[in-house]
PADOSE-811778 format. One line per field, with one value per residue (C-alpha): residue in three letters; x, z, y. Coordinates in pm, 1 decimal. Layout:
% residues N
aa <- c(ALA,...) $
px <- c(X,...) $
pz <- c(Z,...) $
py <- c(Y,...) $
END
This chain:
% residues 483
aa <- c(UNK,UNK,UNK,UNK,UNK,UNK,UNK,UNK,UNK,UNK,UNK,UNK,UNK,UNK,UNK,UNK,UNK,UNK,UNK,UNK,UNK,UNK,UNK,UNK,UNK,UNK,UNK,UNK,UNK,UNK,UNK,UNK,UNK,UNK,UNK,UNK,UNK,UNK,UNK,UNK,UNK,UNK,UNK,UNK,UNK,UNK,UNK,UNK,UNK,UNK,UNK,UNK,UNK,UNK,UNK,UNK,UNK,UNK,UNK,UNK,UNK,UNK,UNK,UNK,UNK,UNK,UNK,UNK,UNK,UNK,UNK,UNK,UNK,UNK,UNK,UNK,UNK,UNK,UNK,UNK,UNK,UNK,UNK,UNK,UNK,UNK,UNK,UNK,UNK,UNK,UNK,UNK,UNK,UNK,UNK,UNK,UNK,UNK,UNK,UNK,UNK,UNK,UNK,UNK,UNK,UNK,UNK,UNK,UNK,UNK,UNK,UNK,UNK,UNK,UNK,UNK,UNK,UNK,UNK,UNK,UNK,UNK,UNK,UNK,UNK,UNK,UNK,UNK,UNK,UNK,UNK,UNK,UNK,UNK,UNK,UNK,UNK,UNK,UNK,UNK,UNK,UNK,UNK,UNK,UNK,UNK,UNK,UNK,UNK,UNK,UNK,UNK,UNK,UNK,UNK,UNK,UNK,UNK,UNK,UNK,UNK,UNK,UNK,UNK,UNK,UNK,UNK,UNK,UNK,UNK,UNK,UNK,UNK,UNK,UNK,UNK,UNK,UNK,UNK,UNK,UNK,UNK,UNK,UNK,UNK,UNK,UNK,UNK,UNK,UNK,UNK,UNK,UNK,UNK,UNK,UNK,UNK,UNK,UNK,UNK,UNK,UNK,UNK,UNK,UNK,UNK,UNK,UNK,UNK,UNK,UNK,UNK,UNK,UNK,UNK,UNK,UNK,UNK,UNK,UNK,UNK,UNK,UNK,UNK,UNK,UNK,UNK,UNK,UNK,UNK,UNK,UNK,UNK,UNK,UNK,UNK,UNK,UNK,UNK,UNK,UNK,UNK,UNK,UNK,UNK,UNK,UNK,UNK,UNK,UNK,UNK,UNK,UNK,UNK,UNK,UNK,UNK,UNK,UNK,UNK,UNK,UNK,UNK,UNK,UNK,UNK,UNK,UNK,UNK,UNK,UNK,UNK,UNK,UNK,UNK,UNK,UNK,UNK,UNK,UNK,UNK,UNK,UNK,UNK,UNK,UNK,UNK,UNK,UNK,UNK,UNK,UNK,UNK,UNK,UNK,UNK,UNK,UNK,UNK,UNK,UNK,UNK,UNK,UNK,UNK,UNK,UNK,UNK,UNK,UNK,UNK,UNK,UNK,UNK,UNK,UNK,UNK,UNK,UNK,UNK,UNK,UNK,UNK,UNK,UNK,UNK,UNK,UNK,UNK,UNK,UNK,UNK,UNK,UNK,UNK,UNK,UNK,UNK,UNK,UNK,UNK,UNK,UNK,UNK,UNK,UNK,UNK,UNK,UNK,UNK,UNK,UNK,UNK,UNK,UNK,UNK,UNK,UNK,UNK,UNK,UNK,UNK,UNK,UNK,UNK,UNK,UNK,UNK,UNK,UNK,UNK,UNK,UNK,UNK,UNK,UNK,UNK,UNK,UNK,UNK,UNK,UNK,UNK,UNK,UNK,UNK,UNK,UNK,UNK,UNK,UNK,UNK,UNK,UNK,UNK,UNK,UNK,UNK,UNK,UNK,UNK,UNK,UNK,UNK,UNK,UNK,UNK,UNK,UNK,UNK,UNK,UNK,UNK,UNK,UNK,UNK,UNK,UNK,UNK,UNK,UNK,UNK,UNK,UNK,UNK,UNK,UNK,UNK,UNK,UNK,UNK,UNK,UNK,UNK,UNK,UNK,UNK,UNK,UNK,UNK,UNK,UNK,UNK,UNK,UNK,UNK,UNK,UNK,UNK,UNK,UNK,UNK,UNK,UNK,UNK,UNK,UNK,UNK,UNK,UNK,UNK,UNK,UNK,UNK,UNK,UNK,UNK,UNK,UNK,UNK,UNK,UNK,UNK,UNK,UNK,UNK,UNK,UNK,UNK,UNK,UNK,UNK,UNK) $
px <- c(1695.3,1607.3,1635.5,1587.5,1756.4,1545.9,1676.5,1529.5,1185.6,1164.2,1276.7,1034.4,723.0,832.9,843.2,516.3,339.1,-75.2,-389.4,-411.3,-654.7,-513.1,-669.7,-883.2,-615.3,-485.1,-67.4,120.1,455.2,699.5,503.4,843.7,807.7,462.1,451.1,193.3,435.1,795.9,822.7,720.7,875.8,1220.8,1147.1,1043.5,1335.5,1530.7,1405.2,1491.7,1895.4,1907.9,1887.3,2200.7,2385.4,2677.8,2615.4,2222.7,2294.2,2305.9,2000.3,1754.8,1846.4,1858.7,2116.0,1928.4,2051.6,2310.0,2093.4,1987.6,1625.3,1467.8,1381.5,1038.6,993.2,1192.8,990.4,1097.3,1144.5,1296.6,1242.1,1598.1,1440.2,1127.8,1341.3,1568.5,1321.1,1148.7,1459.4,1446.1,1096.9,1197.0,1467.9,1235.6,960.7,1192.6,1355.3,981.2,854.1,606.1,403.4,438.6,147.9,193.1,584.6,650.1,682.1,318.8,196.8,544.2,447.5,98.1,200.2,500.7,248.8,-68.0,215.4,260.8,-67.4,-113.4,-339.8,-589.6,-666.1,-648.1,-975.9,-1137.0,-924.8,-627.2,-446.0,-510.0,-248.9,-2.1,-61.0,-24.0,274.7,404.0,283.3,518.8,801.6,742.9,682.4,964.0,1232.8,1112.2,1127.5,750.1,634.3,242.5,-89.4,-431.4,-767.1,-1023.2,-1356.5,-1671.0,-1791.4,-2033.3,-2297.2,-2577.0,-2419.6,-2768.2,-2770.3,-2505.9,-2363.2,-2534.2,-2834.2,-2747.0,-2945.0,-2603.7,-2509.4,-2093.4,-2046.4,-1869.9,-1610.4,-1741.8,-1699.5,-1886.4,-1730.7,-1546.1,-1377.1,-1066.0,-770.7,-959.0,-1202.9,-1323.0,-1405.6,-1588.5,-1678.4,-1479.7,-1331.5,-1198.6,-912.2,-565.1,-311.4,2.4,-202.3,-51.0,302.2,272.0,401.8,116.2,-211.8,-352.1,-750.3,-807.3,-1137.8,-1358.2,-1385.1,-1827.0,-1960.8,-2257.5,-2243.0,-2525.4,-2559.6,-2594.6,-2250.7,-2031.8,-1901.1,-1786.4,-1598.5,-1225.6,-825.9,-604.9,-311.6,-254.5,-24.3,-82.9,-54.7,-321.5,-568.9,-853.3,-790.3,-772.5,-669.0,-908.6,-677.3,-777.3,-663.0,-266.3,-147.6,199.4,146.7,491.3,586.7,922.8,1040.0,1081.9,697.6,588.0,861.9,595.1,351.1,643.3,846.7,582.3,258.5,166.3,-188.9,-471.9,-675.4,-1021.0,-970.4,-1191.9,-1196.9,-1330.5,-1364.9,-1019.1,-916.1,-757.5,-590.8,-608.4,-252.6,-334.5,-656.1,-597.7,-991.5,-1316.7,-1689.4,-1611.3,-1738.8,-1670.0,-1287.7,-1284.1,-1397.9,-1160.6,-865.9,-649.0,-707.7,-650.6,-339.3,-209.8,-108.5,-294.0,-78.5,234.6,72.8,-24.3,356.9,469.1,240.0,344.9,674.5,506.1,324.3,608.4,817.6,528.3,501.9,871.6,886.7,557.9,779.7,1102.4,884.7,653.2,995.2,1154.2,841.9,864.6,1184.1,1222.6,947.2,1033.0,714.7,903.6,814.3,440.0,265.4,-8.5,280.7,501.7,147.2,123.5,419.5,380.4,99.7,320.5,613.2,291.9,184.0,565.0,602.5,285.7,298.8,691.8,563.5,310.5,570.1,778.3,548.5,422.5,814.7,804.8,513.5,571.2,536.8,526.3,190.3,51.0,196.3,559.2,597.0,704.5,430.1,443.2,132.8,-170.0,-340.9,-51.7,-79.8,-461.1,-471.9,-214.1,-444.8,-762.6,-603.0,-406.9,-677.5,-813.5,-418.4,-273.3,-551.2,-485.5,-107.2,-119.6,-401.8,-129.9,80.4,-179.6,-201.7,179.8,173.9,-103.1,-143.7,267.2,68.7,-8.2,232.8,393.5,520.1,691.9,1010.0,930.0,905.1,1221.8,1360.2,1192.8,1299.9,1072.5,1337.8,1365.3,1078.2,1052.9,1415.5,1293.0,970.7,975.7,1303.8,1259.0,1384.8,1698.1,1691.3,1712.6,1418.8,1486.3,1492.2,1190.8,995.3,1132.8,1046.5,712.0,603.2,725.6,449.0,189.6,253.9,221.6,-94.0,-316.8,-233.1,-404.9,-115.2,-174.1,-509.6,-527.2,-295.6,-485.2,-808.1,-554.9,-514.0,-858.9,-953.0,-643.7,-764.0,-1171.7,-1429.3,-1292.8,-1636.1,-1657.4,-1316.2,-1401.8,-1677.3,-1480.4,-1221.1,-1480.7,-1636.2,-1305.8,-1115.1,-1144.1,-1305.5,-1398.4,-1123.3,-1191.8,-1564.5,-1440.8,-1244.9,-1518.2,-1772.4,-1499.1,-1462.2,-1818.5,-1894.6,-1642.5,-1357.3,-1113.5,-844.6) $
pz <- c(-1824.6,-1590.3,-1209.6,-1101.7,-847.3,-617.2,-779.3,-1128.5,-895.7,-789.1,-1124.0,-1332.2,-1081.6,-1093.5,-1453.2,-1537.7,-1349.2,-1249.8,-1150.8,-714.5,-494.9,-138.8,135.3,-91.8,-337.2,-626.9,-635.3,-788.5,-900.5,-814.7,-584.4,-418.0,-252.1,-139.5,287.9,216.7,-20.5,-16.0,295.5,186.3,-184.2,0.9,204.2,-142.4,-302.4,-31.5,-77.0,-474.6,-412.9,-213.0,-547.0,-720.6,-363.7,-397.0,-72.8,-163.9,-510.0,-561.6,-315.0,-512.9,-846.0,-1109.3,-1435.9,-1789.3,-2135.7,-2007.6,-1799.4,-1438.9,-1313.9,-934.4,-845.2,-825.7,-1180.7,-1205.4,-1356.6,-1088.0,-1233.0,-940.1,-561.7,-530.9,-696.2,-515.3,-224.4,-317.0,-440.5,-113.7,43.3,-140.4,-54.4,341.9,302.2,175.3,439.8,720.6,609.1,637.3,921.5,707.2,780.7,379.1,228.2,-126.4,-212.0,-575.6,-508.2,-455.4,-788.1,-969.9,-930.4,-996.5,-1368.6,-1422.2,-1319.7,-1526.0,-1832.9,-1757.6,-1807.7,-2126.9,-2260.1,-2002.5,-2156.5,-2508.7,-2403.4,-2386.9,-2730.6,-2875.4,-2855.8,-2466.9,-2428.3,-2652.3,-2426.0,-2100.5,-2223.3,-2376.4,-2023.9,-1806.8,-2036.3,-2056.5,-1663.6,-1610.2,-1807.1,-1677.1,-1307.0,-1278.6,-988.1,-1000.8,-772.2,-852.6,-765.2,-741.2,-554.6,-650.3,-421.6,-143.8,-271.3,-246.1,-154.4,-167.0,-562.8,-840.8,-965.5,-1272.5,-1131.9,-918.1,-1056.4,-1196.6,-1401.7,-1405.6,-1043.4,-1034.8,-1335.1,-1700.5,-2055.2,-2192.9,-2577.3,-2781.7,-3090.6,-3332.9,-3038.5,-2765.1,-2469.8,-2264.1,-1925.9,-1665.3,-1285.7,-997.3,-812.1,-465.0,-339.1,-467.4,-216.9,-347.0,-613.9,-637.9,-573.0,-875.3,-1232.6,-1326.6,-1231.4,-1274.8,-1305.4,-1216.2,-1177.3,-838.0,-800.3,-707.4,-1082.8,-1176.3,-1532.5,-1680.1,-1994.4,-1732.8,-1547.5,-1894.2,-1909.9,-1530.0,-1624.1,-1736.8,-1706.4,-1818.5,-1704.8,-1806.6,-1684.0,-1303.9,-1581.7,-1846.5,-1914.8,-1717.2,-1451.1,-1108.3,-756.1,-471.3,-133.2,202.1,475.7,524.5,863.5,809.5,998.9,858.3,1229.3,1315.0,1325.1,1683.3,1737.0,1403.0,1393.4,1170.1,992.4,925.4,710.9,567.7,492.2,151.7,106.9,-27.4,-289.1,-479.6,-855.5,-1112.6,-1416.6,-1619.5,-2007.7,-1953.0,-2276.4,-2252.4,-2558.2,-2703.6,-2665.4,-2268.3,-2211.0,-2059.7,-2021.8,-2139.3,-2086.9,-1990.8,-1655.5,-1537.0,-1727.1,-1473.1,-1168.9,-1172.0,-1288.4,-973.0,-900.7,-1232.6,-1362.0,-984.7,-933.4,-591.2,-480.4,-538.9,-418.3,-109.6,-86.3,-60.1,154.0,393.3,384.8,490.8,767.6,892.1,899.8,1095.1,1374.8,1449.9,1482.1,1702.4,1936.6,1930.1,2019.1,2281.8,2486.4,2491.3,2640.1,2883.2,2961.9,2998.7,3278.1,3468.7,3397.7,3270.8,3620.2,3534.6,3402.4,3199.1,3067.7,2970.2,2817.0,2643.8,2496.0,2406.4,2185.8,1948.0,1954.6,1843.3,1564.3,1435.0,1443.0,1289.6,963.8,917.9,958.2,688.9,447.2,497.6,408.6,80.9,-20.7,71.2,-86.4,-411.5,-803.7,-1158.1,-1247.7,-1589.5,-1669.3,-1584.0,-1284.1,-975.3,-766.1,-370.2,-202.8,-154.7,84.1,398.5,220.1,216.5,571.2,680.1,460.8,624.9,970.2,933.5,968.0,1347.0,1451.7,1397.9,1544.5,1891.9,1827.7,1848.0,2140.7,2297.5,2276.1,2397.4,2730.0,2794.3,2728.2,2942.1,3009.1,2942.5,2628.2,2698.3,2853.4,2546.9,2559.7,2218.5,2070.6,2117.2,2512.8,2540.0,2405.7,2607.4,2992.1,3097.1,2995.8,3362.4,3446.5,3140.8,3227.1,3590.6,3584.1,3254.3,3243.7,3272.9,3452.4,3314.3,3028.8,3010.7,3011.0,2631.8,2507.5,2640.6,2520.9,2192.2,2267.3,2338.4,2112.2,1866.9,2023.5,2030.9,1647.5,1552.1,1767.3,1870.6,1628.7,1293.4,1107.4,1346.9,1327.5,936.9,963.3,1149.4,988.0,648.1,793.5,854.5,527.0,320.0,92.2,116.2,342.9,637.2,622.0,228.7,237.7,535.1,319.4,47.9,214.6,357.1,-54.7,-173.4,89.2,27.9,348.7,160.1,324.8,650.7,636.5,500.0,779.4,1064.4,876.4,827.6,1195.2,1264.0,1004.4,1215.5,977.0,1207.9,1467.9) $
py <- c(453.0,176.2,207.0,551.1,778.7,1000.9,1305.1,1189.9,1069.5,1461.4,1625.0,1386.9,1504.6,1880.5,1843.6,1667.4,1900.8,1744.5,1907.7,1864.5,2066.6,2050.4,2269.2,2441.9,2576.2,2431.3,2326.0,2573.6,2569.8,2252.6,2012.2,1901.5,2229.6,2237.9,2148.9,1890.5,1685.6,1797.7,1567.1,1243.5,1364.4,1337.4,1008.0,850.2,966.5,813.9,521.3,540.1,620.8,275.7,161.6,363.7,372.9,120.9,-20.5,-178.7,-185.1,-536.6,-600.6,-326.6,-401.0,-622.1,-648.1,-728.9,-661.1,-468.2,-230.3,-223.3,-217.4,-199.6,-578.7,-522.9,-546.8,-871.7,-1158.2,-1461.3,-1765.0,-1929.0,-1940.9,-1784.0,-1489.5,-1476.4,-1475.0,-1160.1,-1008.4,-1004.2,-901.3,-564.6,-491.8,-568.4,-317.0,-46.3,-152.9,-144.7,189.1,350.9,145.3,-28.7,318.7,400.0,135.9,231.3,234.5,189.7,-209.2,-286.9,-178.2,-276.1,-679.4,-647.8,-487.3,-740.5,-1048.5,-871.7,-826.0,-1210.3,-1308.1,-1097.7,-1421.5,-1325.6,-959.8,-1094.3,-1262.3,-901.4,-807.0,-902.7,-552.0,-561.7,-842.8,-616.0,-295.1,-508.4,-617.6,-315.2,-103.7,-320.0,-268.1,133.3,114.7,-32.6,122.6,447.2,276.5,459.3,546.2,436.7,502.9,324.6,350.6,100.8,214.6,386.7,692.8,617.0,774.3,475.9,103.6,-19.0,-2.2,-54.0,277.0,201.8,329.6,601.3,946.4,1077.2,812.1,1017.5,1014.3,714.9,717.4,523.2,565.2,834.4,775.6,560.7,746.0,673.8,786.3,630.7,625.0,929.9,879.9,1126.2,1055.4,1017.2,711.9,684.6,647.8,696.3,684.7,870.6,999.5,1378.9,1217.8,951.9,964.4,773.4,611.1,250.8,303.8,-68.1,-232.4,-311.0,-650.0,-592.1,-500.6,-703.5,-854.6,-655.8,-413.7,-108.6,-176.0,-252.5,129.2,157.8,-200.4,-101.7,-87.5,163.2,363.3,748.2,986.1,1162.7,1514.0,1388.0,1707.0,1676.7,1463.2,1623.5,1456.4,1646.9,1588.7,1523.2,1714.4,1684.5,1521.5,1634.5,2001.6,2115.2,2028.6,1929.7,1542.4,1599.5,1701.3,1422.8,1188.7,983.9,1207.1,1464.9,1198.4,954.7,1115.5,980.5,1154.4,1016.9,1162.8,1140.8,1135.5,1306.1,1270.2,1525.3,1363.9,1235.9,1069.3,731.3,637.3,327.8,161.3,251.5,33.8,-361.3,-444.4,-266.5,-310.5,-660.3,-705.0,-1082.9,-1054.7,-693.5,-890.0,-1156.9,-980.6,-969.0,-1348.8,-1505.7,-1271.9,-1368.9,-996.1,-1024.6,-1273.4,-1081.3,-803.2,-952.1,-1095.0,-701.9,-630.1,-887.0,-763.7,-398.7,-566.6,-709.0,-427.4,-251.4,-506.3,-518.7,-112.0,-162.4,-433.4,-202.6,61.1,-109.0,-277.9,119.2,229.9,-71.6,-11.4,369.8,387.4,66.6,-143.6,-491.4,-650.1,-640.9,-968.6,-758.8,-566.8,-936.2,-1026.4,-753.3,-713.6,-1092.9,-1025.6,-807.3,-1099.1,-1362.0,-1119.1,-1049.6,-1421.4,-1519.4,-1275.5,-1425.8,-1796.9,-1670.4,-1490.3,-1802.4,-2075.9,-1833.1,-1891.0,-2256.8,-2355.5,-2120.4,-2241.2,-2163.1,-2086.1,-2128.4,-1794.5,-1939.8,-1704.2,-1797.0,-1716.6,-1780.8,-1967.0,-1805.0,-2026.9,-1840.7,-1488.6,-1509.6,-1632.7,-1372.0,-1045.4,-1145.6,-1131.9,-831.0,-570.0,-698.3,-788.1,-437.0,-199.0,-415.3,-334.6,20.0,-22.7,-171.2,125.9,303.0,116.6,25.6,430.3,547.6,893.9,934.1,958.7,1278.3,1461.5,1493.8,1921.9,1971.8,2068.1,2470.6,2356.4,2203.7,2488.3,2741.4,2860.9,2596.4,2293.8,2226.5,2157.5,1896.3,1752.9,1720.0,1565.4,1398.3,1202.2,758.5,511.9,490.0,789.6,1148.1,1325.7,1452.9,1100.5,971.2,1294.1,1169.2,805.8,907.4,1171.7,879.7,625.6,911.0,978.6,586.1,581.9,826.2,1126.6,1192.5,1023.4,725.2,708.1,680.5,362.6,222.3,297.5,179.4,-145.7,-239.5,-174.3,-229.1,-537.8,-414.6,-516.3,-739.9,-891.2,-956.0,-1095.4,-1353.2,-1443.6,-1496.6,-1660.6,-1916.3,-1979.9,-2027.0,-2227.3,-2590.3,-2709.0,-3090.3,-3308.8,-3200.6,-3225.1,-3611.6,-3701.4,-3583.8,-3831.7,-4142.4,-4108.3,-4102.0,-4380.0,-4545.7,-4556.6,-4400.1,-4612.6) $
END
């Protein structure tokens, strides 16, 4: 099949269907037609006819064996395909703003680099390295679209979930038979979950090496329709408002989900790691599928910071405030961010090389830098919209007003500088959406979390980073072997 068209993305989900619980009710009938999913459905599958649309074709796609795939399932071997490869995922970021965190490209190169290092699942069991590798090539001739999950349920951070009172709320292995393992509990949080073909049940990267925490230690991938397994939905933030009202929340809404999994069965040819702990913990690191990860997601976070500039200058210029030097500074801050997160992307290309695997795998030292910084840069972002907006912010009458006998008023007393009243309504319902409404507030509270704990990850930042040649040349100058 290879590289999929959005029509196939929506027929495939209609006709798989999965067990969601949205608002209290379960899905019924085709989810493409639900109002918490037929939205983002239709942005996703917009984003999968870039590939089949003669115009992006050759920038979305790849040609093997005769057959075309999406390019984020190409192996790179080169920095020229690093490179275009990146170039696909900027097109998809940019066509969504960066606002959609969990397009099919982020999971994509985490399976092709995990199917690279097969050799590293072996070391749990042989067959692991031949599902790894088989996965990636099932994935992606079926160009699946994938969710994961990775965390535990707060229930009690102050002990291991191996000895919480219910040992099944967070999701183990409660059997091992002939056709494979069964797993019950629950694990938080899969973005895209209901919207998925399938889901990647991958391992936290905090389970202590003991007997007790060897059946919440796994990977595996089933189906989003596998019997038992249920996705419990958070409130929607698309309000089945127009794109006038939500330009944002009414186009890229992606849900998030718990997962529970009620003696799901996982069959055999499906499981990467099991009851193996240490292999779990350092799974992301050694396959390098963090890396490549963290390479799409810089794309994303680029893509976000330009809208966030576009947006912030329209809002500068539309009411007349360019003359003001908070404003300039302001507006500066975004321009250092944007800059900073390409100087990043750019020296991960740079700096890139074959790992052991024989992938080429772009630098992590800039992408590590640029994840850990991230979360604080883009909640002062969309603060800055919120002060370059003010309480403009707020006077924010919808599309129903416009529309009403009161559309004088609006065109009188709401029009800019330089623009009709109708467009800056637009402008600034738009700002309003990316930053104070419930659509804005979850990217930002996204962002600050996206790779974990900001606190855990400075920490581990500062164990990992080789600080020794520094530390070297402070005492050479001090021993007074400096000029």
């Amino acid at each position: 099949m290879g590289a999929k068209s959005g029509a196939e993305y929506v027929e495939r989900l209609n006709a798989e269907p999965r067990e969601v619980w949205i608002h209290g009710q379960r899905v019924e009938g085709n989810i493409s037609d639900h109002p918490a999913f037929r939205n983002v459905i239709r942005s996703m599958a917009r984003l999968y006819d870039m590939q089949l649309d003669p115009a992006t074709r050759d920038e979305m796609t790849y040609e093997e064996g005769g057959q075309r795939y999406g390019l984020s399932w190409l192996v790179p071997k080169t920095r020229d395909d690093l490179v275009r490869r990146g170039r696909m995922m900027q097109r998809w970021a940019r066509a969504t703003f960066g606002m959609m965190g969990r397009t099919s490209d982020y999971l994509n190169v985490a399976i092709m680099a995990m199917s690279q290092a097969s050799a590293y699942f072996a070391g749990n069991h042989p067959s692991y390295a031949e599902n790894i590798q088989a996965y990636y090539q099932y994935a992606r001739e079926r160009d699946l679209t994938l969710t994961h999950t990775l965390i535990s349920p707060q229930v009690n951070r102050s002990v291991s979930v191996g000895k919480l009172q219910d040992p099944y709320i967070a999701a183990r292995v409660v059997e091992k038979n002939r056709r494979g393992v069964v797993i019950r509990g629950a694990r938080l949080l899969a973005t895209q979950g209901p919207i998925a073909d399938e889901i990647l049940v991958f391992p936290s990267t905090v389970l202590r090496n003991t007997e007790e925490d060897a059946p919440y230690s796994f990977a595996f991938a089933i189906p989003s329709s596998t019997p038992g397994l249920r996705y419990i939905c958070r409130e929607s933030f698309d309000y089945g408002r127009s794109h006038f009202d939500h330009p944002l929340g009414s186009r890229f809404e992606e849900m998030d989900a718990i997962v529970v999994f009620d003696d799901v069965l996982v069959p055999w040819d499906r499981v990467f790691l099991l009851e193996d702990a240490e292999r779990c913990n350092q799974l992301h690191q050694a396959t390098h599928a963090v890396v490549h990860m963290t390479y799409q997601v810089m794309h994303k976070n680029i893509a976000k910071c330009e809208f966030l500039l576009g947006l912030a200058e329209a809002m500068v210029d539309a009411i007349g405030i360019a003359q003001f030097q908070h404003v300039k500074e302001k507006v500066a801050e975004i321009i250092l961010a944007l800059e900073t997160m390409k100087a990043f992307l750019r020296a991960s290309e740079a700096d890139a090389e074959l790992d052991e695997y024989g992938v080429m795998t772009p630098a992590w030292a800039p992408l590590n830098a640029a994840r850990n910084l991230f979360p604080k840069t883009y909640p002062r972002l969309v603060e800055i919209i919120q002060q370059l907006g003010a309480s403009g912010l707020m006077a924010i009458p919808t599309e129903a007003d416009w529309n009403s006998e009161i559309r004088g008023d609006l065109e009188r007393f709401l029009q800019g500088r330089n623009i009709h009243a109708f467009d800056r309504l637009r402008l600034f319902r738009l700002a309003w959406d990316a930053a104070l409404s419930s659509f804005g507030s979850r990217q930002v509270l996204y962002e600050r979390f996206f790779f974990g704990d900001p606190v855990r990850m400075y920490g581990a930042l500062y164990d990992a980073y080789d600080k020794t040649p520094y530390v070297s040349r402070v005492k050479a100058f001090l021993d007074g072997e400096a000029l």
